[in-house]
Backbone bond lengths (Angstrom), bond angles and torsions (degrees), N, CA, C in turn:
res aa  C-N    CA-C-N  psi(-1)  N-CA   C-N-CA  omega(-1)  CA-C   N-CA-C  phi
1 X - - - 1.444 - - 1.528 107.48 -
2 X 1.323 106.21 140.53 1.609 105.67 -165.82 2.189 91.83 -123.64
3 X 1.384 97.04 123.32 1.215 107.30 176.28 1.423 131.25 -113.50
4 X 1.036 155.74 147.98 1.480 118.93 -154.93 1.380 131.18 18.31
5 X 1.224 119.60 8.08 1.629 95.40 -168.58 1.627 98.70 117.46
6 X 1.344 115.31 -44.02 1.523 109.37 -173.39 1.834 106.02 -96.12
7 X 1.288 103.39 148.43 1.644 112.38 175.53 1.254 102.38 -68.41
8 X 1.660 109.32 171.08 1.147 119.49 -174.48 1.571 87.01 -164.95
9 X 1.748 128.69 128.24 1.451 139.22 167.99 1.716 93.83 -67.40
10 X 1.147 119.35 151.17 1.232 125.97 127.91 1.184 129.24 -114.91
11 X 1.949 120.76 156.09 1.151 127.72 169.63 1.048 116.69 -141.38
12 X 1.369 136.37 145.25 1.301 122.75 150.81 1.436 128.37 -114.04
13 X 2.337 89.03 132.91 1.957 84.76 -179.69 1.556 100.08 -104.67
14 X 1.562 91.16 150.79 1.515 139.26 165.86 1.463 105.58 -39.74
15 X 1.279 127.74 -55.21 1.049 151.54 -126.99 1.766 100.69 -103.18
16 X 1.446 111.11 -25.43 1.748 116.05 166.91 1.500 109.61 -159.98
17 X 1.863 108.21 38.77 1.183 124.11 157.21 1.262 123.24 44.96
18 X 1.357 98.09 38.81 1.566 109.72 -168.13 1.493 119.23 -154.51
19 X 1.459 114.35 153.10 1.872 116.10 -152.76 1.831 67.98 -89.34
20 X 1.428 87.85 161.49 1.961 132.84 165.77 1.141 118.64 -122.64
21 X 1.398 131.04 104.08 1.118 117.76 146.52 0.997 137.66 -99.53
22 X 1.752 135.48 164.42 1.442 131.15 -175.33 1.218 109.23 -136.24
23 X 0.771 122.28 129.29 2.426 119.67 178.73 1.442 82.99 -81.24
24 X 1.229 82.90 137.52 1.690 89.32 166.31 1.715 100.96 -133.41
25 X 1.673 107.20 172.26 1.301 106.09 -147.74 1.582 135.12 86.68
26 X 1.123 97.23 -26.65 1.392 100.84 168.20 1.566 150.64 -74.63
27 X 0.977 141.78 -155.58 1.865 128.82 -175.78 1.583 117.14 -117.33
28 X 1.459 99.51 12.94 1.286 108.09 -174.94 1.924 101.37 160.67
29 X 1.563 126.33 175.82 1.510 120.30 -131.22 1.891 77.86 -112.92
30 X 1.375 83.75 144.36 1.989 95.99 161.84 1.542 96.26 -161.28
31 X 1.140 80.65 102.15 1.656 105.62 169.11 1.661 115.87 -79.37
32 X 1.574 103.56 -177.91 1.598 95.86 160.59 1.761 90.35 176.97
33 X 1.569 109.73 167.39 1.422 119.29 -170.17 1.580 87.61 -125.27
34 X 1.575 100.53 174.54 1.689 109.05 151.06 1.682 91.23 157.90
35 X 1.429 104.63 140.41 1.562 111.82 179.75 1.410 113.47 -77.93
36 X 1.112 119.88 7.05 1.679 122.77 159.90 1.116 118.08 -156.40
37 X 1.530 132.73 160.27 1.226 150.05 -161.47 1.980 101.66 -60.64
38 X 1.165 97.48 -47.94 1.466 100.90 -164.62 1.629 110.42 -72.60
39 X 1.746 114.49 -18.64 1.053 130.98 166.94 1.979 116.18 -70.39
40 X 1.612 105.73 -46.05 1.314 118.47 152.29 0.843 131.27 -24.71
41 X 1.360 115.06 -80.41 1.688 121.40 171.23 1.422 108.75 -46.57
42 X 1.259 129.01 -44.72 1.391 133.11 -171.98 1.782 107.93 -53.32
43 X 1.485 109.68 -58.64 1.332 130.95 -179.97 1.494 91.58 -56.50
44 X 1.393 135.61 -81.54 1.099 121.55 -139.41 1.624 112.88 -70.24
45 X 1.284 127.64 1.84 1.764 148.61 -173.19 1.737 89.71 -65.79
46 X 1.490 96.18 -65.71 1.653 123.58 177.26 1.507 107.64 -34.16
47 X 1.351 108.49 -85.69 1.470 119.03 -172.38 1.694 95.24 -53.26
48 X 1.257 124.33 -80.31 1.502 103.90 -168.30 1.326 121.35 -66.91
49 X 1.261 139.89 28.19 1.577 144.93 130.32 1.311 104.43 -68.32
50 X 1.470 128.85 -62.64 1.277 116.51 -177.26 1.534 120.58 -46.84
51 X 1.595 110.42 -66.30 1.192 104.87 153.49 1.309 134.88 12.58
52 X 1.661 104.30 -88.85 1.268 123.92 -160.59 1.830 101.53 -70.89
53 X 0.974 113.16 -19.25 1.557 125.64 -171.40 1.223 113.66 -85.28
54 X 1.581 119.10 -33.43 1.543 121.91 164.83 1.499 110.65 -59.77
55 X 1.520 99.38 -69.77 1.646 97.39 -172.14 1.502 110.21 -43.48
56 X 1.626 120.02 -70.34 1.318 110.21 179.62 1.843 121.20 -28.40
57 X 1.339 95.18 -50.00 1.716 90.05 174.24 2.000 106.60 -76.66
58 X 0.828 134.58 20.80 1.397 132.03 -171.67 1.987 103.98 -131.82
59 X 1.561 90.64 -26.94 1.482 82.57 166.10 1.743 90.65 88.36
60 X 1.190 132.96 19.33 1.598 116.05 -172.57 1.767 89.60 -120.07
61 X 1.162 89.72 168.81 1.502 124.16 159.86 1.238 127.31 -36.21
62 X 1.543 158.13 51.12 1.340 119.79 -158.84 1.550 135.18 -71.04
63 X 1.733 107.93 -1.01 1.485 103.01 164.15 1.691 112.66 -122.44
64 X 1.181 112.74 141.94 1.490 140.64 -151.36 1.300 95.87 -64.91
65 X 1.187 134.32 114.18 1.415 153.87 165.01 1.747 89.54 -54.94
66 X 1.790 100.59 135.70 1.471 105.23 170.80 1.770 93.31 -138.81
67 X 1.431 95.68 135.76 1.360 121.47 -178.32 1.449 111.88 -104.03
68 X 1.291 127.13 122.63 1.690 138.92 176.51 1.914 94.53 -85.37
């Protein structure tokens, strides 16, 4: 799932019947839940606004520097 621009894995656990997503690539974790896809996308808008709102106030990076 592509959200702004940034990826996001999905999965779904068994275990509280509900999709997970995770952005990956990033400088630190923003998850999100929701019992359907259309709820998903909704959740993950949330979490990666917050996201993006910490770092800016923290002064960091929000995508993960990769070193060769």
């Amino acid at each position: 799932m592509i959200i702004q621009g940034y990826e996001a894995m999905i999965a779904y656990d068994p275990s509280i019947e509900m999709y997970r997503g995770e952005f990956i690539g990033l400088n630190g974790g923003a998850d999100f839940y929701a019992a359907n896809l259309e709820g998903l996308s909704r959740e993950g808008e949330i979490s990666l606004k917050v996201f993006l709102e910490m770092c800016q106030e923290e002064g960091v990076e929000p995508i993960k520097a990769y070193f060769d």
